[in-house]
C-alpha positions in Angstrom: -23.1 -18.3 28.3 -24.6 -21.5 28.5 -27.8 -22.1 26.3 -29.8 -20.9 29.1 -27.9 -17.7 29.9 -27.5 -19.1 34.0 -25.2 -17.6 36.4 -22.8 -19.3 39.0 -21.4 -18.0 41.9 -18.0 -20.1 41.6 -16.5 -23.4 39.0 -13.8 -25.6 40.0 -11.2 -26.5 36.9 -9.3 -30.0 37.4 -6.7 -31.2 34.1 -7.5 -28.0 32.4 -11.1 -29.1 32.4 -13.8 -27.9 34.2 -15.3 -30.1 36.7 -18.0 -28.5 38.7 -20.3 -25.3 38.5 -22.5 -24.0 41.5 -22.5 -22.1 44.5 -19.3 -20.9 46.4 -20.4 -23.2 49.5 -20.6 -26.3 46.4 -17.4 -25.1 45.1 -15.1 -24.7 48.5 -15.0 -28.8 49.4 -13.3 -29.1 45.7 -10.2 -27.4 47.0 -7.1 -29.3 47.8 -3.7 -27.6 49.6 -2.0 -27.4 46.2 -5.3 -25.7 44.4 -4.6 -22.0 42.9 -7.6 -19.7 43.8 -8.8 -17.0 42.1 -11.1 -14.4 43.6 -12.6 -12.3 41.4 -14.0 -10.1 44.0 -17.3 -9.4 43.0 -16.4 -8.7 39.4 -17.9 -10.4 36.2 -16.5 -13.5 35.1 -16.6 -14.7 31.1 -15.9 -17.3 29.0 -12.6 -16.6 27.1 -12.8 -15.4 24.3 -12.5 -16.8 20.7 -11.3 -14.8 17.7 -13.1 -16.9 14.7 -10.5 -15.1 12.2 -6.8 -13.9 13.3 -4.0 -13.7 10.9 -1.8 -14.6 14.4 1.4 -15.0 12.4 1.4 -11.9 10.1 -0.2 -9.8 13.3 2.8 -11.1 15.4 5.4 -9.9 13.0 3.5 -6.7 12.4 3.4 -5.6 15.8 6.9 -6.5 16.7 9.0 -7.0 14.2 7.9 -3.2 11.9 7.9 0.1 12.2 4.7 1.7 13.2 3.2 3.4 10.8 -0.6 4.2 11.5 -3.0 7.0 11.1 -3.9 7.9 13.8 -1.4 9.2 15.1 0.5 9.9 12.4 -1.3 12.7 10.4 0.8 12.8 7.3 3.2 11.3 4.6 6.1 13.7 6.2 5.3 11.9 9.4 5.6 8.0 7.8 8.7 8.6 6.4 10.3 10.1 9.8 8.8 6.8 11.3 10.7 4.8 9.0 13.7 6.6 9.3 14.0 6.2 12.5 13.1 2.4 12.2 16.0 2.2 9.6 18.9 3.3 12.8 17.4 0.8 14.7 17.9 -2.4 12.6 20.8 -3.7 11.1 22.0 -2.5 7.9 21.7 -5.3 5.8 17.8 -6.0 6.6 14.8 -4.8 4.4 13.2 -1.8 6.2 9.3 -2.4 6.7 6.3 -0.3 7.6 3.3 -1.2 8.7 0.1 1.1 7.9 -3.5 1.3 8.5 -6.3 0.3 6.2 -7.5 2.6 3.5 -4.6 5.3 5.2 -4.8 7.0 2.0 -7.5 8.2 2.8 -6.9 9.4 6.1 -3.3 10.9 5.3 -3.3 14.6 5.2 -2.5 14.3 1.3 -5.3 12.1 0.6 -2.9 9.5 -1.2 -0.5 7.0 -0.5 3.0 7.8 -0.5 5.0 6.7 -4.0 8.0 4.9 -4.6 9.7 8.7 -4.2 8.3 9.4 -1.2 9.7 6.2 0.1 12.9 6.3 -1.8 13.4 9.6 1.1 14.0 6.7 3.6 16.9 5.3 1.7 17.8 4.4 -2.0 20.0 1.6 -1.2 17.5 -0.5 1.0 14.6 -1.8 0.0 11.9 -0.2 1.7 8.6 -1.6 2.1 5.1 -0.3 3.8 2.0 -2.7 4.3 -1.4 -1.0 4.3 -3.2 -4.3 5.3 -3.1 -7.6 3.6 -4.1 -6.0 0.4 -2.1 -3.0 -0.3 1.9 -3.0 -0.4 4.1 0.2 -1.5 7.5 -0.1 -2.1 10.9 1.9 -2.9 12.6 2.2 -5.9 15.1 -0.6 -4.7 12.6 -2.6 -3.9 11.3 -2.5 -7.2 14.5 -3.0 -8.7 15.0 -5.9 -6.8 11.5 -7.5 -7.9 12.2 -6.7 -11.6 9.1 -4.7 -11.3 9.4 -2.0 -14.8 7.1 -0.5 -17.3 7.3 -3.9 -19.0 6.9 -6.8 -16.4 3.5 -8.4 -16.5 1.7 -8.4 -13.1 0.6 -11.8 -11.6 -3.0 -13.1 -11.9 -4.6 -11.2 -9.0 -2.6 -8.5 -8.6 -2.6 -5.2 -9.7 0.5 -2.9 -9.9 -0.1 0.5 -10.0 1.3 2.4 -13.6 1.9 6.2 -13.9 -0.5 7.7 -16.7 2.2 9.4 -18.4 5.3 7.2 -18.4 3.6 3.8 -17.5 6.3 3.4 -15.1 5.1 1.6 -11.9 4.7 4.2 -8.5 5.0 1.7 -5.9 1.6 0.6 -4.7 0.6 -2.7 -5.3 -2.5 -4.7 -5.1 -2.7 -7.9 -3.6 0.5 -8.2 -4.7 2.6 -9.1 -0.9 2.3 -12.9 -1.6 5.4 -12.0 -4.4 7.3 -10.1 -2.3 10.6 -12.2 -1.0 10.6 -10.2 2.0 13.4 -12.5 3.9 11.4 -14.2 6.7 12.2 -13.8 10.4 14.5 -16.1 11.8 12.5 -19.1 14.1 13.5 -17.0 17.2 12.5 -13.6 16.4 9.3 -14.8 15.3 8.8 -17.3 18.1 9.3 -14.3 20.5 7.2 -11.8 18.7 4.6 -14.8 19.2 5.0 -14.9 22.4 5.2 -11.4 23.3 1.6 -11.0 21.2 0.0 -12.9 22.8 0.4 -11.7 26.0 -0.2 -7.7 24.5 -2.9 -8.7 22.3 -5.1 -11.9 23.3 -4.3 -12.3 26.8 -4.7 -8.9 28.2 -7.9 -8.6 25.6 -9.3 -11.8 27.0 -8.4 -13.9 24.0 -7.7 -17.9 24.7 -8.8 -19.8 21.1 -8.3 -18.2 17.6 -8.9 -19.6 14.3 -6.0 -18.8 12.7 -4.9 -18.2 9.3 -1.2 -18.5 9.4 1.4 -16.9 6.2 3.3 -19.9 5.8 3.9 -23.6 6.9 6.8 -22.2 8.8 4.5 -20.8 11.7 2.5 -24.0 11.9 6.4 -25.4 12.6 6.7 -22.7 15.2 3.0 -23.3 17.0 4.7 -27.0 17.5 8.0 -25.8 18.5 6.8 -23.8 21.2 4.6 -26.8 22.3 7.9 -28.3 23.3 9.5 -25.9 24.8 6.0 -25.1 27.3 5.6 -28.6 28.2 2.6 -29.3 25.8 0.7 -26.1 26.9 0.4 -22.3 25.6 -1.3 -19.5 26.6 -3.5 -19.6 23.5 -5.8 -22.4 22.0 -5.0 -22.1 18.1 -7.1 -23.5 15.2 -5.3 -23.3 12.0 -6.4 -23.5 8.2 -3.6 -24.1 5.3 -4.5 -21.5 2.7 -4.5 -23.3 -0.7 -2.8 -23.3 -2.6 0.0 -20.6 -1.8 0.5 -22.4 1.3 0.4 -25.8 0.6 -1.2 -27.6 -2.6 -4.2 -29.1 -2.2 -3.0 -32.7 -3.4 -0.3 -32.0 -0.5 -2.5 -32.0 2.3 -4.7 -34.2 0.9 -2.2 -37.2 0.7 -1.4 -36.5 4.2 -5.1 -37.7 5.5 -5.4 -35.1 7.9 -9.0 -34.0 8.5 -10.3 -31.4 10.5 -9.6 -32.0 14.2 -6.3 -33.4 13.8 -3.9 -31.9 16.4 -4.4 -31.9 20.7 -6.1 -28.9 22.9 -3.7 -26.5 22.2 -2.7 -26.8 18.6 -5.2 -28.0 15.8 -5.9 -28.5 12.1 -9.2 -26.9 11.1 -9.2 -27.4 7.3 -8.3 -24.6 4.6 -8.6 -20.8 3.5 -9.2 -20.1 -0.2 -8.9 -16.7 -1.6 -11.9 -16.3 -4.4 -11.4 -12.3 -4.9 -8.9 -9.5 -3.5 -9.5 -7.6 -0.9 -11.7 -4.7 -0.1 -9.5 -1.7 0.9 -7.4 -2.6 -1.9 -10.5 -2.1 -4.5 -10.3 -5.6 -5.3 -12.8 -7.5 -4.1 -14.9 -8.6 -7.0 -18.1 -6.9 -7.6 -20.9 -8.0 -10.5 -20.5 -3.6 -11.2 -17.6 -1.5 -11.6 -15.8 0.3 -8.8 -16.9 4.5 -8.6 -13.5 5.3 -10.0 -13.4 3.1 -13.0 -16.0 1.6 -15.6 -13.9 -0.9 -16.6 -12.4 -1.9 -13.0 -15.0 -4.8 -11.6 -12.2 -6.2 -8.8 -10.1 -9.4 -9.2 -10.9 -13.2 -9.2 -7.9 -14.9 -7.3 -8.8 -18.4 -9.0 -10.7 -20.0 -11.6 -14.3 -20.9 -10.5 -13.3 -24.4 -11.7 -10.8 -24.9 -9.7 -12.3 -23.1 -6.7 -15.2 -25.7 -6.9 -12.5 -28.6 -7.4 -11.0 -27.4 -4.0 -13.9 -27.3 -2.3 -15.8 -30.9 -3.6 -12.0 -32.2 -2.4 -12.6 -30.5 1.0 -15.8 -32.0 1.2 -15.2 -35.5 0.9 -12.0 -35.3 2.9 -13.9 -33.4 6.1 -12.1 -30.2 6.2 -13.5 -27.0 6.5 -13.5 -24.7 4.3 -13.0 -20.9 4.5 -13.1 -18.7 1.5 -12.1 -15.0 1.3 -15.3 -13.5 -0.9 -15.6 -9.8 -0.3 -17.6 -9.0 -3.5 -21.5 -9.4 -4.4 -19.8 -11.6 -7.2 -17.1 -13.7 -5.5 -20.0 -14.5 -3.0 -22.0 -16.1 -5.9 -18.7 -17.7 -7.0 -18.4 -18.8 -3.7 -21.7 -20.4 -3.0 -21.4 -22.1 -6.4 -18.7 -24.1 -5.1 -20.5 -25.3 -2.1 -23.7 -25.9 -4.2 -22.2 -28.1 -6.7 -20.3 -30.1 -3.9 -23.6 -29.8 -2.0 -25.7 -31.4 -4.9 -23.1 -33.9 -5.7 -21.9 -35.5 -2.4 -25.5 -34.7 -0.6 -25.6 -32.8 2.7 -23.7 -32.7 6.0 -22.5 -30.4 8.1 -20.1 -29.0 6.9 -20.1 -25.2 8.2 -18.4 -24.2 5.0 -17.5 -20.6 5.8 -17.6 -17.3 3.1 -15.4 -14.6 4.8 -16.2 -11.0 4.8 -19.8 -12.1 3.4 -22.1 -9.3 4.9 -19.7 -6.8 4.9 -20.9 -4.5 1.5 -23.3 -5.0 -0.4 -25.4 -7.7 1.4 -29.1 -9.0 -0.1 -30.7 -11.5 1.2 -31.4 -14.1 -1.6 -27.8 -14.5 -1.1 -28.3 -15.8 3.0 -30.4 -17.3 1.5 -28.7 -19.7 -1.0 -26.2 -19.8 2.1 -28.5 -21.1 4.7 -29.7 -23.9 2.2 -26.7 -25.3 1.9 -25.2 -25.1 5.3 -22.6 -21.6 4.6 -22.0 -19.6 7.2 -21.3 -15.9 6.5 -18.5 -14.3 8.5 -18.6 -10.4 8.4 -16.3 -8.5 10.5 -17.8 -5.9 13.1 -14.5 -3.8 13.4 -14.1 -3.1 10.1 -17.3 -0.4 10.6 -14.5 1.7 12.6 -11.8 0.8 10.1 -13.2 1.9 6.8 -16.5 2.1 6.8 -16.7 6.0 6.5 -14.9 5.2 3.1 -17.7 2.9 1.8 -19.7 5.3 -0.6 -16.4 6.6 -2.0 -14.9 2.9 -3.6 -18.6 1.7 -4.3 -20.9 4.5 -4.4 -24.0 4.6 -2.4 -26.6 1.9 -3.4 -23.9 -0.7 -2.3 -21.6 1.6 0.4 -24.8 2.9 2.6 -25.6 -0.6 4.2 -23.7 -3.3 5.2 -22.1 -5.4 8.5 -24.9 -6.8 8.8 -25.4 -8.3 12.1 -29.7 -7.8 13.1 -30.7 -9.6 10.0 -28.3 -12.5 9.9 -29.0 -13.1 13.7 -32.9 -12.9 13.1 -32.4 -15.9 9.8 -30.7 -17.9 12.3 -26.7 -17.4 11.6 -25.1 -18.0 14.4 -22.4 -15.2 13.2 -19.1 -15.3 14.6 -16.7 -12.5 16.5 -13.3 -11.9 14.7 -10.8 -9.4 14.5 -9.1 -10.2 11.3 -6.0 -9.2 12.8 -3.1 -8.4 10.8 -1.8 -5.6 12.6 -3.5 -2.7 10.3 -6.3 -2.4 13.5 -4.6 -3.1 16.3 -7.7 -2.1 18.5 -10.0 -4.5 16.7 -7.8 -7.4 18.3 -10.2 -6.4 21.5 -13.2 -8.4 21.4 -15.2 -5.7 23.6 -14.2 -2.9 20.9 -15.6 -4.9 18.3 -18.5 -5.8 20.1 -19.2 -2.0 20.9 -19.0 -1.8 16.9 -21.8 -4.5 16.3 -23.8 -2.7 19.3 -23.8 0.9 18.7 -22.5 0.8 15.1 -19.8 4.0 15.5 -17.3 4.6 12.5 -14.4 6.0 12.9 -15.6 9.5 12.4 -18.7 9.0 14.6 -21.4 8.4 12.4 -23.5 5.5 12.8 -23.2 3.2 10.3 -26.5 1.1 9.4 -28.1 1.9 12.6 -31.1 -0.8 12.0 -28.7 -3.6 11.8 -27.4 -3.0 15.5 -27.6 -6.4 17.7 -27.9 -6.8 21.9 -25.0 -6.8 24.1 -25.9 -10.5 24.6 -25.7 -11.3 21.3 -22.8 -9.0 20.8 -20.9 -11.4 23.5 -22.5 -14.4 22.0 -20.5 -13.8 18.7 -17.1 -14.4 21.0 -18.2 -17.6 22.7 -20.5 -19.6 21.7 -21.1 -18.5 17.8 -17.2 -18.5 17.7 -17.0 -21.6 18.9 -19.8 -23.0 16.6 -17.8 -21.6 14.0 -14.7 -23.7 14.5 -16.6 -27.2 15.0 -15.4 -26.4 18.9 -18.8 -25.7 20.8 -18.4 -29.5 22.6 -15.3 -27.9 24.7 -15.5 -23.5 24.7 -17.7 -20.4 24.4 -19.5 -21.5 27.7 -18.6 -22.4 31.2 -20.0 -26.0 31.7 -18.4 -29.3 33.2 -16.7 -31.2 30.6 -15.4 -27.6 28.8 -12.2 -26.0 29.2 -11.0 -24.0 32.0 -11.0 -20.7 30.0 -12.1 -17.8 31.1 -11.6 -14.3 32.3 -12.4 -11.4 34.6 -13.4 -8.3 33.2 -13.4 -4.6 34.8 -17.2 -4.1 33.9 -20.5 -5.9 33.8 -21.1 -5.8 30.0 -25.1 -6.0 30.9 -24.2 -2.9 32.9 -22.3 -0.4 30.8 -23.8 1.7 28.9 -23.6 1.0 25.2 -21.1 3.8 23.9 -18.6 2.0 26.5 -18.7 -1.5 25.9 -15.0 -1.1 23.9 -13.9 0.2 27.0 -14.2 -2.9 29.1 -10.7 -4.1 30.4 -9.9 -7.9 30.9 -8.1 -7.8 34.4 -7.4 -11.4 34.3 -7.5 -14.2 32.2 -7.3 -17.9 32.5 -6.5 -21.1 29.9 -7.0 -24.6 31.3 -7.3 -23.2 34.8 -4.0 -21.6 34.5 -3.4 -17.6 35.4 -1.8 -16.3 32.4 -2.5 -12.8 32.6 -3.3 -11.2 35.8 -3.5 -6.8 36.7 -2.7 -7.1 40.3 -4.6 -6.1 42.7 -7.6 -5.6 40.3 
């Protein structure tokens, strides 16, 4: 994936860089009696894979450490609750029982809804039961709301939204952006270490995934990423990127007196700068939109900060050299957004930057927008997966002027954006933690239901792999050592069932990675393949 799209027949990887690219004949002299080879037998060989936007530490935890809760397979709220039952016999008795859901599942539930506080209190009305639809909507038991001091009366932090019965104004359990205050006792160093671990093997290895950018939940995983640095001799199987999310993570004056910038870390482990929420989210109904919502005139979404501050973060950012990334899923928290960037833009002059606006070409995209972004140097970061996920429910939160088009991918390639792949992995999708079934999104544009979504804005299956390597790495400030297998680069890459140039376009997603590599070491190998 080198800027010239060349093929090799064979690469030789030395101190987990690599060191030489050619013919197998150039290649063979290389070897020494202690040098591991791998013969790939014919089959396509890749750059590994980078995941511009992975919530690693919530997606480990997720997938591990809750019950499993999604639709598909589960059809109904009768079969949720039997889930979670049966979760509850498994763990011990004093430890909050957890769920963890699908994206807009309401709407794929047999009922239509979400389940209430009642249907949850059917798992148990002495523990605290709690089920995640996503980063953005939380239900929980009538314990759990006990235990929160959640009532008729409480007042509901800036943000937030806690859902109120019409007729008694007592609260039913779902919750809005509202997980951040929710005291769920955190995994002990070990359970969460080996969840870690066990992802990703399951998740990024065996899907061909060496480098995220990661957005970890607390400062406790960044503690972990070093911890298990230590214990693997300085190497893991995964190349991490992390941003501190201000300022429920870490204040910005906190990181700031600690002079890190962008960069800081080694080739396993590094800093990357910060993640700033501007709106809510999508599937929650709210991300922040200049119009109201179909089901409400009065409901526009939900800032998550003052534009004053917001710009005050990012001027900081600026002048300190760290990257910024800001969650802006609405037409108006974009302009919010790029305000922020302008005014440091105008003040402190240009450079690059590569200030990033997540979710930005997702719903609701026009182009004088891109085009305030490419001025000043923003990169917008949609997510491809998210057209299986909920895009069939677009028209129904927005209506159709803004729910009809969107992921935009043709346009934002053709006005130069180099966009980058992601996942946004929090365990809600697990498939969209495969780069291929993401890229068979951005390629042949399939919802979940099997419609085509936006048809026009479909991109190459070059391009579509381009987003996972080199835009990725571009992205991240990384493009100097990944997304392309050159001398000087890392030894990353991977062997995949299919040639992607090969395969028909409705069966991209179905490309396997049979083996994958970090710093020329084996980490995940199908034998025999």
């Amino acid at each position: 994936m080198d800027s010239s799209l060349s093929t090799a027949e064979a690469l030789a990887v030395h101190d987990s860089r690599i060191i030489s690219v050619g013919k197998n004949d150039e290649i063979k002299p290389l070897m020494g009696k202690k040098t591991t080879v791998l013969d790939a037998k014919g089959k396509t060989v890749l750059p590994g894979f980078i995941d511009a936007h992975h919530h690693f530490q919530i997606a480990s935890r997720t997938l591990n450490l809750m019950a499993q809760c999604h639709t598909p397979p589960h059809e109904s709220i009768d079969d949720v609750i039997q889930v979670l039952r049966e979760w509850a016999g498994q763990i011990p008795e004093d430890e909050w029982i957890i769920g963890q859901g699908c994206l807009l599942q309401d709407r794929k539930l047999k009922e239509r809804r979400f389940p209430t506080k009642h249907d949850l209190d059917k798992v148990s009305k002495n523990r605290p039961v709690v089920l995640r639809f996503g980063m953005h909507v939380t239900l929980l038991n009538s314990k759990a709301l006990d235990m929160l001091n959640v009532s008729k009366d409480s007042p509901t932090p800036k943000g937030a939204t806690i859902e109120k019965d019409s007729a008694t104004n007592e609260p039913t359990g779902v919750t809005r952006d509202f997980w951040n205050f929710i005291p769920i006792p955190e995994a002990t160093d070990e359970q969460l270490s080996q969840a870690m671990e066990k992802y990703i093997l399951q998740y990024c290895a065996a899907n061909g995934v060496t480098s995220i950018q990661d957005l970890p939940e607390s400062r406790a995983a960044v503690d972990i990423y070093q911890k298990l640095l230590e214990n693997n001799e300085g190497k893991l199987n995964l190349r991490m990127r992390f941003y501190y999310e201000v300022p429920n993570m870490i204040q910005m004056d906190q990181l700031l007196a600690t002079g890190f910038r962008k960069g800081f870390g080694n080739d396993y482990v590094r800093l990357g700068g910060v993640k700033i929420f501007v709106d809510g989210g999508m599937t929650s109904a709210n991300a922040l939109f200049h119009d109201p919502y179909t089901f409400s005139k009065d409901h526009y979404g939900k800032l998550a900060i003052e534009p004053d501050t917001l710009s005050l973060y990012v001027r900081q950012a600026y002048q300190a050299d760290l990257q910024v990334l800001m969650h802006a899923a609405g037409d108006k928290a974009n302009d919010i957004a790029l305000d922020a960037v302008e005014t440091a833009f105008e003040k402190y002059g240009a450079r690059d930057h590569r200030f990033r606006i997540e979710h930005m070409g997702n719903v609701y995209p026009q182009m004088h927008r891109f085009e305030r972004a490419k001025k000043i140097g923003v990169l917008p970061v949609p997510n491809m997966g998210f057209i299986n996920s909920w895009a069939d429910q677009l028209v129904e939160l927005v209506g159709n002027q803004r729910g009809s088009n969107g992921f935009w991918c043709r346009k934002l390639i053709d006005n130069g954006f180099p966009i980058p792949g992601n996942s946004d992995a929090t365990g809600t999708h697990p498939e969209n933690s495969n780069p291929f079934f993401c890229m068979g999104r951005a390629v042949n544009r399939k919802t979940f239901s099997g419609k085509l979504f936006s048809p026009e804005e479909k991109i190459s299956v070059t391009e579509a792999v381009k987003m996972y390597t080199n835009h990725a790495a571009f992205a991240g400030f990384e493009e100097h050592e990944k997304g392309s297998l050159e001398v000087g680069k890392f030894g990353d890459l991977i062997v995949v069932s299919e040639n992607p140039w090969e395969t028909p376009e409705n069966q991209i997603e179905s490309i396997k990675t049979l083996c994958t590599v970090v710093g020329g070491r084996i980490i995940y190998n199908i034998a025999d393949f």
